[in-house]
Structure formats: structure tokens, C-alpha cells
VOGU-3710 file (C-alpha; in Angstrom, 3 decimals, decimal comma):
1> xxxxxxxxxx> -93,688/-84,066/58,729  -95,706/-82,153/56,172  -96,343/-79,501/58,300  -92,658/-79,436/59,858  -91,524/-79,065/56,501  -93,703/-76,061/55,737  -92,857/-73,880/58,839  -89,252/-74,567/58,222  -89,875/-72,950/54,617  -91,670/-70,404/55,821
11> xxxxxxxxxx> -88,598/-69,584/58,355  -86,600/-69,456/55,817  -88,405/-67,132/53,791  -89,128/-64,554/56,508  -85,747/-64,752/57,388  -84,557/-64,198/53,933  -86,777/-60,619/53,609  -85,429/-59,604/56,878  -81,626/-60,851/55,753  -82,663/-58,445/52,482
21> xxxxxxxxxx> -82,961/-55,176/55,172  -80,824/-55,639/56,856  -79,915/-53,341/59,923  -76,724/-51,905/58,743  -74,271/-48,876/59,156  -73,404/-45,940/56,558  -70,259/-44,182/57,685  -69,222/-40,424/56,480  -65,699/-39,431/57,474  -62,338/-39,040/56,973
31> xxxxxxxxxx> -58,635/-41,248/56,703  -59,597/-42,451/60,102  -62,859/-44,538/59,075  -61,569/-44,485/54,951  -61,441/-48,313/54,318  -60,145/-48,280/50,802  -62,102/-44,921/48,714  -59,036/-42,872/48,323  -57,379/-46,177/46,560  -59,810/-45,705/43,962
41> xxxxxxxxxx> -58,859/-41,990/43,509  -56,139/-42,630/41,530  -55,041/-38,728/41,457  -55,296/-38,862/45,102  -52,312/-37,831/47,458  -53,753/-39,127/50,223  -54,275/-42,961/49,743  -53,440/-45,811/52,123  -52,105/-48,411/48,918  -48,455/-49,241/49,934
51> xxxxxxxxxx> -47,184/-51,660/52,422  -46,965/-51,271/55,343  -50,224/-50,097/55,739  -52,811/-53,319/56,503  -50,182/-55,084/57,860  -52,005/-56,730/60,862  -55,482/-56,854/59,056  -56,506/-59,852/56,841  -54,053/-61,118/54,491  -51,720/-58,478/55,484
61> xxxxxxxxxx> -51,629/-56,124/52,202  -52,674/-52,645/51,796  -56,884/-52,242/52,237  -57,071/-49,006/52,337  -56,897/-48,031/55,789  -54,932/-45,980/57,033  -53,288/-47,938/59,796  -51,763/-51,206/60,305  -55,307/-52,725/61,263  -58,683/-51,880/61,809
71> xxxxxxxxxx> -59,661/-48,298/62,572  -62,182/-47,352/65,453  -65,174/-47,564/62,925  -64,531/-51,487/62,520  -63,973/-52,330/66,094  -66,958/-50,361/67,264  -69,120/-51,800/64,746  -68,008/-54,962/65,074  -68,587/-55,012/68,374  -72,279/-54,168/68,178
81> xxxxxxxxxx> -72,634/-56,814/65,820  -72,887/-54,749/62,760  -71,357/-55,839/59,140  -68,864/-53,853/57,963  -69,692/-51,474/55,344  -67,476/-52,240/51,992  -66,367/-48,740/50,123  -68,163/-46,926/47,881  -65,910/-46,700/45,358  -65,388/-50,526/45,951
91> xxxxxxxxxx> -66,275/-51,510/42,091  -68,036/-54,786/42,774  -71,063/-52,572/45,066  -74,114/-54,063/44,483  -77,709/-53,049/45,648  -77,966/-56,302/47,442  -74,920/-55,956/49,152  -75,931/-52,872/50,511  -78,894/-53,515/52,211  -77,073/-56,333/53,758
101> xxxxxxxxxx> -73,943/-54,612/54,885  -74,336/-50,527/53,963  -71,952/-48,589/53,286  -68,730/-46,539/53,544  -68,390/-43,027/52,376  -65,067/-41,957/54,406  -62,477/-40,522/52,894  -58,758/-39,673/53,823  -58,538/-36,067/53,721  -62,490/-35,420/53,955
111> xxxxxxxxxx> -63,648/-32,111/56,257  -66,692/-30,815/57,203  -65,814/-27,744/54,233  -65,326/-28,473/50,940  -62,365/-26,603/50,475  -60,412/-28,615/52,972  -57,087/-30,655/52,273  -57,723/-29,663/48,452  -53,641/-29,925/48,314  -54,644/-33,745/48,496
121> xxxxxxxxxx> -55,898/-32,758/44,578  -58,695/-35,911/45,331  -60,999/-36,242/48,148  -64,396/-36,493/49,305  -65,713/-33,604/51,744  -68,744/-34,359/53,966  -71,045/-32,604/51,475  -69,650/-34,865/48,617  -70,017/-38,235/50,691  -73,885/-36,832/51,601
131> xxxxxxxxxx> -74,500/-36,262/47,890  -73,044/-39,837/47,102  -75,686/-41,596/49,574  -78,496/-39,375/48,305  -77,248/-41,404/45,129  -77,442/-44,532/46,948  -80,915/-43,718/48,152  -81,990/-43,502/44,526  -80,937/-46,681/44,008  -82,332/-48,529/46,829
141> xxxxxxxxxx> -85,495/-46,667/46,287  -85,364/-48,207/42,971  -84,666/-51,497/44,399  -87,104/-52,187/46,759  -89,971/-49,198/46,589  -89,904/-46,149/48,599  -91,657/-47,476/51,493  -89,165/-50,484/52,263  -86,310/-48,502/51,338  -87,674/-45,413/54,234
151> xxxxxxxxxx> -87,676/-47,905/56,420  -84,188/-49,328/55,388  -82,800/-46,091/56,035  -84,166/-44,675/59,178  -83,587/-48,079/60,734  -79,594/-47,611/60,161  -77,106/-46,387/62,506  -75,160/-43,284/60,865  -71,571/-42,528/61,804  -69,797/-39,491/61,196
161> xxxxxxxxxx> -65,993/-38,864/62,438  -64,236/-36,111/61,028  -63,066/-32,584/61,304  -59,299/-32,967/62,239  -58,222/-32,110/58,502  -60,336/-28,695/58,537  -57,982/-27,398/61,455  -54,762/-29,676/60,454  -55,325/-29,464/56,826  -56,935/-25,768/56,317
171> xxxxxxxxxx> -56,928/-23,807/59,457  -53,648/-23,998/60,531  -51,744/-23,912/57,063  -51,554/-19,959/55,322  -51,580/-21,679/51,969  -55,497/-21,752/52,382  -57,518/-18,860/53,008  -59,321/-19,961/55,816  -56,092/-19,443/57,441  -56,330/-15,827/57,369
181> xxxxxxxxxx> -59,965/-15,145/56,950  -61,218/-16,347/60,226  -60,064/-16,321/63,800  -59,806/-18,997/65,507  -63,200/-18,631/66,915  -64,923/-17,605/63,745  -63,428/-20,435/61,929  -64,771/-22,942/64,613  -68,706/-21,331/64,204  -68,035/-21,411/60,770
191> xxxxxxxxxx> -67,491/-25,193/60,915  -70,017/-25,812/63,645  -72,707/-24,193/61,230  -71,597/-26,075/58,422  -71,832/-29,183/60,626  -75,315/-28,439/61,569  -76,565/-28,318/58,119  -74,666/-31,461/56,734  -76,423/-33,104/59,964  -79,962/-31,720/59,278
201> xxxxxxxxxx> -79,582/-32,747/55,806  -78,534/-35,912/56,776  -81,983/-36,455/58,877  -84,137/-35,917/56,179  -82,797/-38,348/54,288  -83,609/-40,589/57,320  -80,864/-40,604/59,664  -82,230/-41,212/63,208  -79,561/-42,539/65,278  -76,428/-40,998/64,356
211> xxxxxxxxxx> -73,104/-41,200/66,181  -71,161/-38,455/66,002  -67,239/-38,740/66,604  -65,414/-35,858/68,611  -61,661/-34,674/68,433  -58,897/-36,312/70,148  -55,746/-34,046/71,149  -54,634/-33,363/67,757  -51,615/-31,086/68,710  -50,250/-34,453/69,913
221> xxxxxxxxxx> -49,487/-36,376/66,400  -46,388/-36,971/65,911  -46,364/-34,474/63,005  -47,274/-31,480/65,133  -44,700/-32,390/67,731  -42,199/-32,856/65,306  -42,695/-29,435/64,928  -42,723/-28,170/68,014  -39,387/-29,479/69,083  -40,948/-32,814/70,441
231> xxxxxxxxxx> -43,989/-31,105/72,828  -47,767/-31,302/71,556  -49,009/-27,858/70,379  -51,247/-26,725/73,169  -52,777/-24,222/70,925  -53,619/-26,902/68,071  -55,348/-29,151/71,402  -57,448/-25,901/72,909  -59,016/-26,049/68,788  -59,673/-29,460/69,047
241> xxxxxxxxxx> -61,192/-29,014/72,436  -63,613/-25,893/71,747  -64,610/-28,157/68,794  -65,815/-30,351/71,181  -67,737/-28,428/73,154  -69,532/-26,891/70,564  -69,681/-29,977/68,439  -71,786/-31,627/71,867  -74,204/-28,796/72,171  -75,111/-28,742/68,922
251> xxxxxxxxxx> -75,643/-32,387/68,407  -78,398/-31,718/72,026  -79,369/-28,805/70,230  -80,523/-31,256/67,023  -81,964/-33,452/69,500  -84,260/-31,222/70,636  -85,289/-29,963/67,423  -85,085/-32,893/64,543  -88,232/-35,927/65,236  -87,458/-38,875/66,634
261> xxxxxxxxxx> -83,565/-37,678/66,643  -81,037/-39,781/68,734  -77,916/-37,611/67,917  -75,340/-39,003/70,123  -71,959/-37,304/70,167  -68,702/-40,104/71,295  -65,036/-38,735/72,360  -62,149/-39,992/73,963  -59,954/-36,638/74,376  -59,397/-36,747/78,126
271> xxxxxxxxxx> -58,310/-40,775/78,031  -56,216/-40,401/74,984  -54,675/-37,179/76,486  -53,322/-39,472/79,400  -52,456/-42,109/77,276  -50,500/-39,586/75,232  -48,817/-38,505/78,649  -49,122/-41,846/80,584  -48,239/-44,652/77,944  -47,190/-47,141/80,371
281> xxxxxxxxxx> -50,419/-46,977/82,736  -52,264/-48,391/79,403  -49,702/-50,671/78,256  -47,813/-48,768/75,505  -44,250/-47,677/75,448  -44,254/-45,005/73,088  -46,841/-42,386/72,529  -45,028/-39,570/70,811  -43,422/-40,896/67,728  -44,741/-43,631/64,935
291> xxxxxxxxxx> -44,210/-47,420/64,631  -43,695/-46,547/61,086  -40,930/-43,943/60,063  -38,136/-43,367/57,612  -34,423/-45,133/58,268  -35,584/-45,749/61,465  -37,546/-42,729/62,427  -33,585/-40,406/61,511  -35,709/-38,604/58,732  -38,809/-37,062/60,512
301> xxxxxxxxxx> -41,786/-36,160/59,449  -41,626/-38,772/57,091  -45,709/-38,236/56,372  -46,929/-41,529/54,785  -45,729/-45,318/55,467  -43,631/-46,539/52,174  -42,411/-50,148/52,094  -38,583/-48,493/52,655  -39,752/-47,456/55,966  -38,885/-49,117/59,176
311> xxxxxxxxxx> -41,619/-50,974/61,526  -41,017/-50,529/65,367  -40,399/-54,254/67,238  -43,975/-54,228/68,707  -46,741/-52,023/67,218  -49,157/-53,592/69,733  -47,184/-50,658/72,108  -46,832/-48,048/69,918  -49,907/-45,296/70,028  -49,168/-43,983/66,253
321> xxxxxxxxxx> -48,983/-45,833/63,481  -47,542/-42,966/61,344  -47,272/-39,393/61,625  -51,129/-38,731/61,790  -52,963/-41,616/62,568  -53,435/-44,080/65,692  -52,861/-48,008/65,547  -54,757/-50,568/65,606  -54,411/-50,898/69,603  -55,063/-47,207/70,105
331> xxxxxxxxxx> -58,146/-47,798/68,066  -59,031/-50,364/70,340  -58,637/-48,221/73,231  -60,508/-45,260/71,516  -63,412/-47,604/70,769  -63,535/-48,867/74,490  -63,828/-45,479/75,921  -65,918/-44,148/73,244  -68,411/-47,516/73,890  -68,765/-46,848/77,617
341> xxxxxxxxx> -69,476/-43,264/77,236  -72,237/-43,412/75,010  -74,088/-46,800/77,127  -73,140/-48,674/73,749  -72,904/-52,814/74,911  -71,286/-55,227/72,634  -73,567/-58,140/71,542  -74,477/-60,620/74,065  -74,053/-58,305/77,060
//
């Protein structure tokens, strides 16, 4: 009994350093992984804090997100068994609670530059979110010693999604001076070179396995159509989809140059393309307007979801949830496709 009693202690205690180091995600992106940072950025224009965003997602009030339930980042991570990440900004962060869960650095708005979306006044770019988990190194360094906390951090899977707000939120509005400074080409390298050093900075400070989140068919949001008389700008989708391309050869380019680099880059263009153009074949009913609009989607673009806007019947068939971003059964989808492209099995399969 003695004995029993002292391997069962000794369980415990193992278990309890390992529960402390947890294997954990850190996510960098924009309003389609932000789980509640831009409420904390109180000058902000781009926060999720009103009803009727969170509707279908715990106790049904605002989170954060930028959809009416979880975004791709959740499901996906859920889904390999991972804890979700709280936000940084998320005032009750502790040390502990990041080495048991990680964290999220996403942020609605966010680009790869750092003068992207600045009309949003508040926002974190990709360099800012880096600079925040160097901070977050410090502290786990402080924590738990260098060597654990090396170890803490190369073991972590790294997501990054983002890039839709340089072209939607820079590129293609002449308020900014990317606008007119680069072609479209030059404008993509200059992004794609940007992109490489965020990611090589983000390997030596220990990212190994990295995920790396390509552009769906962004000239099919309901905001761009809106504009374009109801038809998705073909010219905004041919950006999204040389982003792609050279987003994917640089992520096998880092591959072959960063150690011990598993770089993997995840899209769904082509499926949500046909979802966009064959709603029914994937269950949906509407894939060209949002569940959530203004007197009953008479006002368009309407931009953000206010509690005076109107739901649709069933958002489990609608593909937007508001003028920009998916819902939470497009998300699914997206995380399904993205999943099977990249060999990724939930737990227990």
C-alpha cells in the first residue's frame, strides 16, 4: 500500500511539471483569429464588442471575435487537442496560464506592414504582435530559466493568418500610399519580403512548426461585391491568389534554409471559391451577402454588426457573417479543408 501510495505521488508530480509546459499554441494574426485584443484597445475602430457578434459562442455575448462563433483558429486547434490561447491584452494573463494554454496575439486590422489599416487609429501589425511575444519570452524566461523556457517555445505550434487587410485595407484604398507607390506586383514582393523576415525572426525566437494561413478569394466579401454591382472583383481575387503562390514558395524556401524548420503553409481558396459559387453543394443558401446587415440588409455595406441590425433565419447557411468575415460554419468548412491539406488528424484518429 506504501509503495502504491508513493508511485501514485510520484505520478502526480511528473504529471504536474509536464501540465507546467505545456504543449501549447501562440497565434499572430488578424480579425479572423482576434479573440478579444482589439476590445482592449479602447481607441480602436475595429473591435468585435457589440451584440451580435458571439452570438453562438459561450454565453452568447460579445468575446471578441469577430463572428457569431468560433473562428478557424479555435476549431483547428481544438481539434488537435490544443487549449485555446486567451488574449494578450486579456488583463488577468498570468505566467502560469501561459505555459498551460499560450497565447493570442491577433488582432483585427493587423497586416504583415505596419502601416496597414492605420485608419483603424488602434491595431497590432505582425511586427508589433512579434515584439509583444519577445516580451512574453522575457517573462517565461524569468519564470522557469532559459533552458525550460527554450524548450517551452520550440516545442509550440505557431500560427500565423493574415495579410487580407494589407491588400483590402492599404493596397487597394488611394488614401494610403502604398496605393500609388507600388504596382501590384511590387506591392506583393514588398509584402512577401516583409513576410520572410517577420518569419525568420520568428524562428529564432524558437518557432519550429509554424502554420502559415493563405488567402481565400477576397474579392468575394460581401463588401467588395457590394461594390461591384453584386459580382466578386476578379482583380482583388488574382491579388489574393499571386499571394498565394508566393506566400507557398517562400514558406519551402524557409524550409530549406531555417534548422529543424517545419514551415507549413494551409489554404482553402479553390474550396471556398466553389462554395462562394456553389452554396448549395455544401449546404448553405447564401454566399454573397451577410447574416448580419442593416434593416434587413436595405442599407448595404453596413460594415460592422450593431445590435439594430437584423440576423438572417439560419446563420448555420449563411457563408458571411458580416461584410468581411466568414461564420462560424464557413470556419468549420475552412478548417476541414485546411486540416486535410496539411495531413493534420484530429485527436484520437
Amino acid at each position: 500500500m506504501a509503495l502504491a501510495l508513493l508511485m501514485v505521488l510520484v505520478i502526480l508530480i511528473s504529471s504536474g511539471e509536464r501540465g507546467s509546459c505545456a504543449v501549447v499554441q501562440f497565434i499572430f494574426g488578424d480579425s479572423l483569429s482576434d479573440v478579444g485584443n482589439n476590445n482592449y484597445l479602447t481607441k480602436s475602430l475595429a473591435r468585435a464588442a457589440l451584440p451580435w457578434y458571439g452570438i453562438d459562442f459561450g454565453s452568447g455575448m460579445p468575446n471578441g471575435r469577430f463572428t457569431n462563433g468560433r473562428t478557424v483558429a479555435d476549431i483547428v486547434g481544438d481539434r488537435l487537442g490544443y487549449p485555446r490561447p486567451p488574449p494578450f491584452l486579456d488583463t488577468s494573463l498570468t505566467e502560469d496560464m501561459i505555459l498551460e494554454q499560450g497565447v493570442n496575439y491577433a488582432s483585427g486590422g493587423g497586416g504583415i506592414l505596419n502601416e496597414t489599416a492605420s485608419l483603424f487609429i488602434q491595431r497590432f501589425s505582425l511586427y508589433k504582435q512579434i515584439e509583444l511575444f519577445q516580451g512574453t519570452q522575457e517573462m517565461i524566461r524569468t519564470k522557469i530559466g532559459r533552458e525550460k523556457a527554450d524548450k517551452f517555445f520550440k516545442d509550440a505550434l505557431y500560427t500565423v493568418a493574415l495579410g487580407s487587410n494589407d491588400f483590402i485595407n492599404n493596397f487597394l484604398l488611394p488614401v494610403y500610399p502604398d496605393s500609388y507607390t507600388y504596382s501590384s506586383v511590387g506591392f506583393n514582393n514588398y509584402l512577401i519580403s516583409t513576410l520572410k523576415a517577420q518569419l525568420t525572426m520568428l524562428h529564432s525566437m524558437g518557432a519550429r512548426r509554424l502554420m502559415f494561413f493563405g488567402l481565400g478569394p477576397m474579392g468575394c466579401i460581401p463588401l467588395q461585391r457590394v461594390l461591384n454591382s453584386g459580382e466578386c472583383q476578379k482583380s482583388t481575387n488574382k491579388l489574393a491568389l499571386n499571394f498565394n503562390k508566393a506566400a507557398s514558395k517562400l514558406l519551402d524556401d524557409l524550409n530549406a534554409k531555417l534548422p529543424n524548420a517545419s514551415f507549413n503553409f494551409g489554404e482553402a481558396y479553390d474550396v471556398v471559391q466553389d462554395v462562394i459559387d456553389n452554396p448549395i453543394k455544401y449546404g448553405f443558401n447564401n454566399s454573397d451577402s451577410p447574416c448580419c446587415t442593416f434593416v434587413k440588409g436595405k442599407i448595404r455595406p453596413s460594415l460592422t454588426c450593431t445590435p439594430l441590425s437584423s440576423l438572417c433565419t439560419d446563420r448555420s447557411k449563411y457563408v458571411f457573417w458580416d461584410e468581411y468575415h466568414p461564420t462560424d460554419a464557413a470556419n468549420e468548412l475552412i478548417a476541414t479543408v485546411t486540416m486535410k491539406k496539411l495531413g493534420l488528424k484530429p485527436v484520437g484518429t
